[in-house]
N, C-alpha and C positions, 0 to 999 in steps of 0.2 A: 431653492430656499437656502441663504446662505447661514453661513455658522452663527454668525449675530442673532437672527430670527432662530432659527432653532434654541440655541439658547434661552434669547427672551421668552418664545412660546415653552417651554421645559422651567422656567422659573415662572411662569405666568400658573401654569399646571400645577404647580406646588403649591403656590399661595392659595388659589380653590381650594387644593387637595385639604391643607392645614387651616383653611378658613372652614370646612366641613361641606362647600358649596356641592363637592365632585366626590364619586368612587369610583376607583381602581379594579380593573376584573382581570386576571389576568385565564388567560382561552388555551388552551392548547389546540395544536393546528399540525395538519399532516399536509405535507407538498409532495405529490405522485413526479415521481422523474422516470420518462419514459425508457425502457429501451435501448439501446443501441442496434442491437442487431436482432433480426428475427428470429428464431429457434426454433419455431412452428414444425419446419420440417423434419426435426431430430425429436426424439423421447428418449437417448441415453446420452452420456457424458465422459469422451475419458481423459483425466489427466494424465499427460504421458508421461511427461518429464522435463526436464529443464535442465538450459544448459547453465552451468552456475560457477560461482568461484569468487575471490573478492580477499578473503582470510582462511586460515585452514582453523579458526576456532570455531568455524560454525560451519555444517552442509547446507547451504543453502537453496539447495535444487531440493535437497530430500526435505527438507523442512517445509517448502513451499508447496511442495507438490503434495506433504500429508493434512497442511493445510486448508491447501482449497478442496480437496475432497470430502475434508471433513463440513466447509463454509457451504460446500454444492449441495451436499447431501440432506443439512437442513433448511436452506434459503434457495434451495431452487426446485421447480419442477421437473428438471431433466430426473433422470436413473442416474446416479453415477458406477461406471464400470470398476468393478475390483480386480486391479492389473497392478505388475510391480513396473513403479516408475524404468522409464527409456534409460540407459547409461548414457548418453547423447553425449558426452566427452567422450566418453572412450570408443563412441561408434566413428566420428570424429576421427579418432587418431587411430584408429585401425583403416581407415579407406585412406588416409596418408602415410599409411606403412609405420606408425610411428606411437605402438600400442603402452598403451601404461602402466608402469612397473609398480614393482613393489609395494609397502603398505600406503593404501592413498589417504588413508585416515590421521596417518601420521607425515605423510609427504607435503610440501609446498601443493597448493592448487596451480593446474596447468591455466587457468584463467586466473590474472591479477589484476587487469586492465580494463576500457575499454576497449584497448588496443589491442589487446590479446582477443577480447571476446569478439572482433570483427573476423578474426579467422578460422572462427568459428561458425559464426551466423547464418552461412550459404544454408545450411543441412535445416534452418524454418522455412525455405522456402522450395526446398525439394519436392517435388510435387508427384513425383514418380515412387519416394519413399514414403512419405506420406498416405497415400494412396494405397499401397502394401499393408502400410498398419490397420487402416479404415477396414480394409478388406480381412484382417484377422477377428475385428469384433462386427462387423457385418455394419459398416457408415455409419458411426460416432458420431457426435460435435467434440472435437481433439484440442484439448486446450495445450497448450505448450510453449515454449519463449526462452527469455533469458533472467538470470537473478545476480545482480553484482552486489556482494555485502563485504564492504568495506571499512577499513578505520580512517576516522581523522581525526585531525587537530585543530582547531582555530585558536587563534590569538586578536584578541581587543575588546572593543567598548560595550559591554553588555549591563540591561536593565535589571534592576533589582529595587522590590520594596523595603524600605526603612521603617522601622516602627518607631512611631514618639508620640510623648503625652502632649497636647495641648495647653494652651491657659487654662480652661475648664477640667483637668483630670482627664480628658477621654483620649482614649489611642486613636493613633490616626495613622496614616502610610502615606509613604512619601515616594514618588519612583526616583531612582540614584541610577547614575550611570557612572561605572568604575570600569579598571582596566583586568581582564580576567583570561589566564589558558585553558582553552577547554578539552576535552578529548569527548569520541565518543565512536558511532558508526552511522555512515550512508546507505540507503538499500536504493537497489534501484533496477526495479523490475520491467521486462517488456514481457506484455502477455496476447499471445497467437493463437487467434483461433481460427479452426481447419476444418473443411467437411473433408469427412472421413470416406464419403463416397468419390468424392473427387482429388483428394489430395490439396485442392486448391488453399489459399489464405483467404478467411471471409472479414479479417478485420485484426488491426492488431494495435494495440496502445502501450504507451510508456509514462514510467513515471518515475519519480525523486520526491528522496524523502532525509532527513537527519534528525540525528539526536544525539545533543551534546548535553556533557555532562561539566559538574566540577572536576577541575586535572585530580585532586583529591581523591574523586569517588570512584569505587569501582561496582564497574555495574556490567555484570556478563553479558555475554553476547547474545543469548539466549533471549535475558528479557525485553534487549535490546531490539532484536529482530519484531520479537510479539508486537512490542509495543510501536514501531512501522509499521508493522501490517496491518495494523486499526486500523491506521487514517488509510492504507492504499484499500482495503476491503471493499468497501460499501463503491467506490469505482469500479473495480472487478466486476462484483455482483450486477450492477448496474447496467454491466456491458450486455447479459445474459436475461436477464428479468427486471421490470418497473420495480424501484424503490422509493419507497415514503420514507422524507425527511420529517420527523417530528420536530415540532419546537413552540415555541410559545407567542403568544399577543397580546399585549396590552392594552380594555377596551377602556374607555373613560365613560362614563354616564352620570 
């Protein structure tokens, strides 16, 4: 159907709608999205830890990790195991003789990069360590990965509505495209999960996310973070347990 015909049929709908011929129903509607991986043979859950880094105005491994246990613990079937997240940086830089000093709270993050974080990443797929942990909580399903929370900047062309009155008195909006510097932060999470019984990786996905602000506004990093984790969520979950998408439908009769 092309834009022309949709059109006409949507002005055709109207005219019924205001000529009183038609009504309008609108339905609410749940769409089941299966799965990804099977869980069947696990009943607990442990978040381990995460390798993280990005800013030193936020922890992002501990943020994430208090997170999803908290997301697990009500939107899944699993048990989730109550363990203190893995330090995976610092286990990391102790097996390359190369331990981490000082206060880390107030230090640069030894992860700033992708770049950085490649030489880190062998230790998700250690199967031998892995497998060690499995074996302390008696074969989990071990969720685990990486989290890069980052600043940026863009510069240009962004949309914005205009408000104006009409000939008639009524407000109306108008989309405007102006030239604008934004700041704000990227997150961008890869998340691993591992049978505990084997050490093995059963599946692991990645994702990108931003939120740009006015260069004007400031807006912590804190709410910054939450407010990426919406949209990465209900993916997460997904990976683990069937999730229904609500949303709505419009019937005509």
């Amino acid at each position: 159907m092309t834009a022309r015909t949709v059109a006409a049929a949507a002005s055709l709908a109207l005219g019924l709608a205001t000529a009183g011929c038609v009504s309008f129903y609108e339905v609410a509607v749940e769409t089941p999205i299966h799965a990804k991986l099977d869980v069947t043979p696990f009943q607990r859950v442990l978040v381990a830890g995460f390798l993280g880094g990005g800013t030193k105005s936020l922890d992002a491994a501990s943020e994430t990790s208090r997170l999803l246990r908290s997301q697990l613990r009500t939107k899944s079937a699993l048990r989730v195991i109550d363990a203190d997240a893995l330090q995976l940086v610092q286990e990391v830089d102790k097996r390359r003789q190369n331990p981490v000093s000082g206060d880390t709270a107030q230090d640069e993050p030894r992860i700033k990069t992708e770049q950085d974080l490649k030489e880190y990443e062998p230790i998700l797929s250690d199967t031998d360590f892995w497998k060690k942990i499995g074996q302390e909580y008696q074969g989990p399903l071990i969720v685990t990965g990486s989290v890069l929370f980052t600043e940026v900047a863009r510069s240009g062309m962004v949309s914005k509505p205009r408000q104006y009155t009409d000939q008639l008195g009524r407000i109306q909006y108008q989309e405007t495209r102006e030239f604008a510097n934004q700041k704000g932060y990227a997150l961008t999470p890869k998340f691993v999960f591992i049978d505990g019984r084997t050490g093995a990786q059963l599946y692991s996905e990645s994702f990108h996310e931003e939120a740009l602000y006015s260069e004007s506004q400031n807006t912590p990093a804190l709410s910054s973070y939450f407010e990426l984790m919406d949209k990465l969520l209900p993916g997460f979950l997904n990976t683990l347990s069937t999730q229904k998408i609500k949303g709505t439908r419009i019937l005509i009769k």
